[in-house]
C-alpha positions, 0 to 999 in steps of 0.5 A, spaced: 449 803 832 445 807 837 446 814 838 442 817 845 439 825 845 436 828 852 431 834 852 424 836 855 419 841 852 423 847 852 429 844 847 424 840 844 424 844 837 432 844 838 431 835 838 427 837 831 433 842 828 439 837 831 435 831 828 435 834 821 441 836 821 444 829 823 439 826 818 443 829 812 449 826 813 447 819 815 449 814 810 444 810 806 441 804 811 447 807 816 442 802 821 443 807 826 437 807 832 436 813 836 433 813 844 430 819 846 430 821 853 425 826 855 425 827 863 417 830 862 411 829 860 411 834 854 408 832 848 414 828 843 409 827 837 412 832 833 419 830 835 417 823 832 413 826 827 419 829 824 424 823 824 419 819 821 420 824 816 427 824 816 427 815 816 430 816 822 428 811 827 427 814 833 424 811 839 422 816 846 424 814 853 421 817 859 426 817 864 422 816 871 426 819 876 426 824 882 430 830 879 429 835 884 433 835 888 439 835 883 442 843 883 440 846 876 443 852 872 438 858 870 438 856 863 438 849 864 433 844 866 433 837 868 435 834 861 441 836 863 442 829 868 439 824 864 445 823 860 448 819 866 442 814 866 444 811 859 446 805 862 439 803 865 436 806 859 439 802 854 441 796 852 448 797 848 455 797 850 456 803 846 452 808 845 454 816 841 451 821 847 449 828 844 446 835 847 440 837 842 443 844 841 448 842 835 448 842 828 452 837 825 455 838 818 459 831 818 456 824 819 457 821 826 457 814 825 464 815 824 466 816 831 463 809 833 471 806 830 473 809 836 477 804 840 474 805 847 478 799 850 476 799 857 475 807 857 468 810 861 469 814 854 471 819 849 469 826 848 473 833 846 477 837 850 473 843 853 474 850 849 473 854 855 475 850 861 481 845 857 484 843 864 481 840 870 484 843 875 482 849 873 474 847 872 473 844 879 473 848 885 478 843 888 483 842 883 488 846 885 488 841 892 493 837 888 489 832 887 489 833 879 495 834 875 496 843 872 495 839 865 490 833 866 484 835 860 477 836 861 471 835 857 465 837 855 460 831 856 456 835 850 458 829 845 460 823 848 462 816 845 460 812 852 462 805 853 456 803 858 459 797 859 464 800 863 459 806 866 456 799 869 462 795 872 464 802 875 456 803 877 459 811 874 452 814 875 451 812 882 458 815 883 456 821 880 451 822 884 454 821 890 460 826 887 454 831 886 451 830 893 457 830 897 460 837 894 460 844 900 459 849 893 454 847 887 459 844 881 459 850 875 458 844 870 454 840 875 454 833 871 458 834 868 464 836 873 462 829 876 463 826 870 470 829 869 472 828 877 470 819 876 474 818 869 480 823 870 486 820 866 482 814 863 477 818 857 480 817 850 480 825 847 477 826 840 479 831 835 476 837 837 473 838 831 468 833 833 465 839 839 466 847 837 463 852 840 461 858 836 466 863 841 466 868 835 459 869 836 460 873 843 463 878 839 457 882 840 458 883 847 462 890 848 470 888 849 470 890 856 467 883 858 469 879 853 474 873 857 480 874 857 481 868 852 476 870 846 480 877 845 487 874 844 484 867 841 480 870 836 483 868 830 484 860 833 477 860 835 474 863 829 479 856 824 476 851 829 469 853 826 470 854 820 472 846 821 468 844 825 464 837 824 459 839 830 458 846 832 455 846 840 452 852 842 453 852 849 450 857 854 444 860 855 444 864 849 441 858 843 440 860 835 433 857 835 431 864 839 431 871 839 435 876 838 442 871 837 447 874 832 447 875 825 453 870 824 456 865 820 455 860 825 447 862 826 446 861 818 449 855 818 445 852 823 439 855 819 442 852 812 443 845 816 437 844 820 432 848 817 427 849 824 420 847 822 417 850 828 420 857 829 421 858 837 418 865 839 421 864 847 427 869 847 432 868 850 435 869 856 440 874 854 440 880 850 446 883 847 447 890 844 448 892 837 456 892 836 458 892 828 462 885 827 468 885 824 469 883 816 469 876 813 475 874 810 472 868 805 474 862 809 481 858 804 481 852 808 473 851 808 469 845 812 471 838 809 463 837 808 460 839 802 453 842 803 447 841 799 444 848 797 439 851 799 436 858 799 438 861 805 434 863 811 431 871 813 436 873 817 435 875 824 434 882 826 439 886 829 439 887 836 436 892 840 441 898 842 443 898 849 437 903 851 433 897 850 436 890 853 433 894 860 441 893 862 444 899 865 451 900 861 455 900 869 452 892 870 456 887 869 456 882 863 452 876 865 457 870 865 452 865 863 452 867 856 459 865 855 457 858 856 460 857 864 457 862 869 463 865 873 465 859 878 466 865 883 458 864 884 458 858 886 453 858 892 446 853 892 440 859 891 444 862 885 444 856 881 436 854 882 
């Protein structure tokens, strides 16, 4: 079994927390092999440091590619695109792809009993965007059926033997080449326009986005969804098996809300580098809502451990150098508005 991760010197204290928190759940002498793609020439030695630490067997592979002139989001970097080239990468047939920003409180190996049969993958049904024709800036040409789902490519169950019968990369690169607008997810929207109605969907436990955690953010710019799904959103973390911080906003930095999900990320991860780049995003103070004890708690049981200090609250308004008409920076909810498409907004 071999699971796959991608980042540069930017998320490389996220590798480090991600690591860990896949290391506790692993079982004993799982066989499992993780490749590293790194797309700079940042240091990786406290990332292999630390899986040793953990016996992982973790190897790092440069990925020698041209990325520049690959469109980007601001909160994005490269990394983001080296999940395509597994197939060149690796020599598997089946590989478990995850982003460095989640916390897992279950053991992934079990996704590996997926039957792919001839499926590019299989992945979750994104929490924001859930359907295809309202996530790609064509969709509404007919071309994808009002119900056909979309991913989230955050965790995937690739089956790389089809990616090469199919040359998937190539043909995603072509997509993104031949787009008039920047696609909102980038790689990510390519993927999901080449597999459409051929992707297995997994329980959404498996991919879960700590929505709750914009709670902080005043009401007025909350989407639509947040305000009316709350309740659904804030179960769906309660039982998560992975939790993925999408967005610009990551809980390795500061200031991030002092939420259940940020100490869950510290009670499974325990970082070991503290990263001190704030993150791009400040949000003003607003009191959170109550916590009602969770009766249907997380399957996984999890080892105690002293909790860590808790963040400090956010500055108030005057302080995030935001004028209270501005509009709220839509990237902090994990997709930038699709109504900001052009090239120069994106680089």
């Amino acid at each position: 079994m071999r699971i796959a991760i991608a980042f540069d010197g930017q998320y490389a204290s996220a590798a480090r927390n991600m690591l860990s928190s896949l290391a506790r759940f692993l079982p004993p002498k799982s066989g499992v092999r993780i490749t590293a793609l790194m797309t700079d020439d940042s240091p990786s030695a406290k990332v292999v440091e630390h899986a040793r630490s953990l016996f992982l067997d973790l190897e790092i592979v440069r990925l020698r590619r041209d990325l520049s002139d690959l469109p980007l989001l601001r909160y994005l970097t490269g990394a983001t695109y080296a999940r395509l080239f597994l197939p060149e990468l690796v020599p598997d047939d089946v590989v478990l792809y995850m982003d460095v920003d989640v916390v897992l409180m279950r053991d992934v190996t079990e996704l590996f009993a997926t039957d792919l049969g001839d499926s590019p993958l299989a992945a979750v049904r994104d929490m924001w965007r859930p359907n295809l024709h309202e996530a790609l800036a064509d969709g509404g040409s007919g071309r994808f059926a009002p119900d056909a789902p979309y991913f989230n490519a955050g965790v995937m169950l690739c089956n790389l033997r089809q990616w090469r019968r199919e040359s998937l990369t190539e043909r995603a690169l072509h997509w993104l080449a031949s787009q008039d607008q920047v696609p909102v997810c980038l790689e990510q929207d390519a993927l999901n326009a080449l597999t459409h109605g051929r992707w297995i969907e997994l329980d959404p436990r498996w991919n879960v986005f700590p929505m709750t955690d914009f709670r902080d953010i005043p009401p007025e710019a909350w989407p639509p969804r947040l305000g009316t799904e709350y309740d659904a959103y804030r179960d769906q973390e309660r039982r998560a098996f992975v939790l993925h911080f999408i967005g610009s906003r990551k809980p390795w930095r500061r200031p991030y809300p002092d939420t259940e999900n940020l100490r869950q990320y510290r009670h499974f991860t325990a970082p070991t580098v503290e990263d001190v780049t704030p993150n791009p995003v400040a949000s003003p103070s607003r009191p959170t809502s109550p916590t009602v004890e969770d009766v249907t708690p997380n399957p996984v049981t999890s080892p105690s451990r002293p909790t860590s200090p808790t963040v400090p609250e956010t500055p108030p308004l005057a302080h995030t150098g935001r004028r209270e008409s501005e509009p709220w920076p839509t990237e902090v909810f994990g997709y930038p508005d699709p109504r900001r498409r052009k090239r120069a907004g994106f680089v």
